[in-house]
ZAMARGU-4260 file (C-alpha; in steps of 0.2 Angstrom, whole numbers, plus 5000, padded with zeros to 4 digits):
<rodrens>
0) 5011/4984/4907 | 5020/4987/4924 | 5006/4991/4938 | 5009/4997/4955 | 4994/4995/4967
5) 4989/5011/4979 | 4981/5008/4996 | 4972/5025/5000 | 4969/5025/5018 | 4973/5042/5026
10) 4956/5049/5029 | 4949/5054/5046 | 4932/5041/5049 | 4925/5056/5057 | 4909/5048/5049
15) 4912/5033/5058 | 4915/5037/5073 | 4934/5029/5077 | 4948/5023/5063 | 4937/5012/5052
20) 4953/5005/5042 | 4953/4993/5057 | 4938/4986/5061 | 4936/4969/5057 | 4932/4960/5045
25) 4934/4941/5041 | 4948/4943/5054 | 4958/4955/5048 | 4959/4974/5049 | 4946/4981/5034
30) 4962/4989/5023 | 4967/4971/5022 | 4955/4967/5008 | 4960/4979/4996 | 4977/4971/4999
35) 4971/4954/4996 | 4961/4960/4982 | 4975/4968/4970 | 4985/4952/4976 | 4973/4941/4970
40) 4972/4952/4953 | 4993/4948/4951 | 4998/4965/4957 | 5014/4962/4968 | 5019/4978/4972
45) 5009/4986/4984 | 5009/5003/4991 | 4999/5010/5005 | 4997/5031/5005 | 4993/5037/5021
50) 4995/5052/5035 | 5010/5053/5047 | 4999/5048/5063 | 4991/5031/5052 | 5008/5026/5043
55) 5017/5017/5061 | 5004/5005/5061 | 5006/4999/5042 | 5022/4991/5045 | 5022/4975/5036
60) 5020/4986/5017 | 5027/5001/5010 | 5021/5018/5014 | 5019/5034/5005 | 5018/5048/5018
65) 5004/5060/5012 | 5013/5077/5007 | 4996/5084/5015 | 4987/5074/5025 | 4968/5073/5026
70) 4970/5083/5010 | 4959/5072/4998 | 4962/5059/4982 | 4970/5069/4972 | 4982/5076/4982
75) 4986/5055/4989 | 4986/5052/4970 | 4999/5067/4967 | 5010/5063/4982 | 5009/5044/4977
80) 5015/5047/4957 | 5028/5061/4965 | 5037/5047/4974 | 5034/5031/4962 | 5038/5042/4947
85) 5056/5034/4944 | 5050/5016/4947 | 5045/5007/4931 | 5028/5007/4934 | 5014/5011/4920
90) 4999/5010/4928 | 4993/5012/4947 | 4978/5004/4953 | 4968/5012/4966 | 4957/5004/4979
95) 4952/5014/4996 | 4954/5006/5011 | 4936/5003/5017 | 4929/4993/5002 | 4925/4977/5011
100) 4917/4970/4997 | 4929/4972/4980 | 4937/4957/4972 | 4950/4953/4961 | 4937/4953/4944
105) 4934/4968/4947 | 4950/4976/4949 | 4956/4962/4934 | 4943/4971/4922 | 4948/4987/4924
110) 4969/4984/4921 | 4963/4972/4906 | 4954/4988/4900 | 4968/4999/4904 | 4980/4987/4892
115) 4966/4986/4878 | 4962/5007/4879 | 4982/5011/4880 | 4976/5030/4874 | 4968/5033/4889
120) 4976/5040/4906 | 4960/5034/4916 | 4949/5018/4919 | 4938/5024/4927 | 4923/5013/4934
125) 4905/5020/4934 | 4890/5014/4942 | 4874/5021/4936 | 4886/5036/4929 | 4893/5039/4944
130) 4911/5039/4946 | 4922/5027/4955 | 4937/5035/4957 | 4944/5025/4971 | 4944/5011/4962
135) 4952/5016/4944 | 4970/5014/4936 | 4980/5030/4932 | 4991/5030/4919 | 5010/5038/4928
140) 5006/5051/4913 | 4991/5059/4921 | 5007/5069/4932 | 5010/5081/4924 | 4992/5089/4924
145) 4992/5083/4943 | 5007/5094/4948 | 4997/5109/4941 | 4979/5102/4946 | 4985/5103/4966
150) 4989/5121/4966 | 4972/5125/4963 | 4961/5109/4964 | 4954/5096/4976 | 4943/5087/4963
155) 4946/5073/4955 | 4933/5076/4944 | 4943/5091/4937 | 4958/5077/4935 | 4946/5069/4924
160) 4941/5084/4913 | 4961/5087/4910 | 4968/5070/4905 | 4960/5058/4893 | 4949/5045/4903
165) 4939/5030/4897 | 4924/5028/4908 | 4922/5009/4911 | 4904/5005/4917 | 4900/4994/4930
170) 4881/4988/4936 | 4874/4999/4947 | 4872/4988/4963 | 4889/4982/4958 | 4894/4974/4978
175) 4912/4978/4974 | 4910/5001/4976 | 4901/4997/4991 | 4911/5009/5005 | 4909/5009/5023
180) 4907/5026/5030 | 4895/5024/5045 | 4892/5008/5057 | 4877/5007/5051 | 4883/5003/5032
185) 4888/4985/5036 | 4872/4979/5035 | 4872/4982/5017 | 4882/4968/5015 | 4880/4958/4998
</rodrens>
């Protein structure tokens, strides 16, 4: 099973107030854990999917220049798959950029169930039955249905509803789906 990691990290932080990607946190840049994370889950090749006016700073990894930026997940997924579609990769690992808490077991999990449930085009975590969409695994055959879902579509729910996806549940107060949107959300911290 040949996995490619994405780094999704081309929103706006209106929310937070200034780019949140880079705040601190245990002395690096907050993107810098997902990156660690899939590392540390034995994914080498690491893409980051980002805007035009983000991608100069992300210097030291690959980029994939969003085709429409600030235009959601599924279009970053779309545009991601687009450009990766003649690598030799199966699977692609999605984590967002502002998940200070996720760690390799988790992200582990839900390739070893992406191995095991090889009829499925989506792990897709859940908490509480909600989904986790920015920490799944898409299967590189979930393209098709994107190419057509992006003409009309901005939900990945609808993504969901299209391809075969195997809904991997995770405890609700699960540290690892824990996002920062607003200053005030680190003091959640686990």
């Amino acid at each position: 099973m040949n996995v490619a990691g994405l780094l999704l990290a081309g929103g706006r932080s209106s929310r937070y107030g200034r780019q949140k990607l880079f705040e601190a946190y245990h002395g690096e840049p907050l993107y810098h854990q997902s990156i660690v994370t899939m590392q540390n889950a034995g994914i080498s090749s690491i893409y980051i999917v980002t805007n035009p006016e983000l991608a100069p700073v992300f210097q030291n990894h690959p980029v994939i220049i969003e085709e429409q930026p600030h235009g959601g997940p599924l279009r970053a997924l779309h545009t991601a798959m687009e450009k990766l579609s003649t690598e030799p990769f199966d699977w692609l690992q999605v984590l967002a950029g502002d998940v200070p808490y996720v760690d390799a077991v988790t992200v582990r999990s839900v390739l070893q169930t992406a191995h095991k449930r090889s009829d499925a085009a989506i792990i897709l975590p859940t908490t509480d039955g909600r989904f986790q969409p920015l920490h799944a695994a898409y299967h590189m055959r979930c393209l098709p249905a994107l190419r057509e879902l992006v003409k009309k579509e901005s939900s990945m729910k609808a993504l969901y509803d299209t391809v075969h996806t195997h809904h991997l549940p995770f405890p609700a107060d699960h540290p690892a789906f824990i996002n920062i949107n607003r200053p005030e959300d680190w003091r959640q911290e686990p």
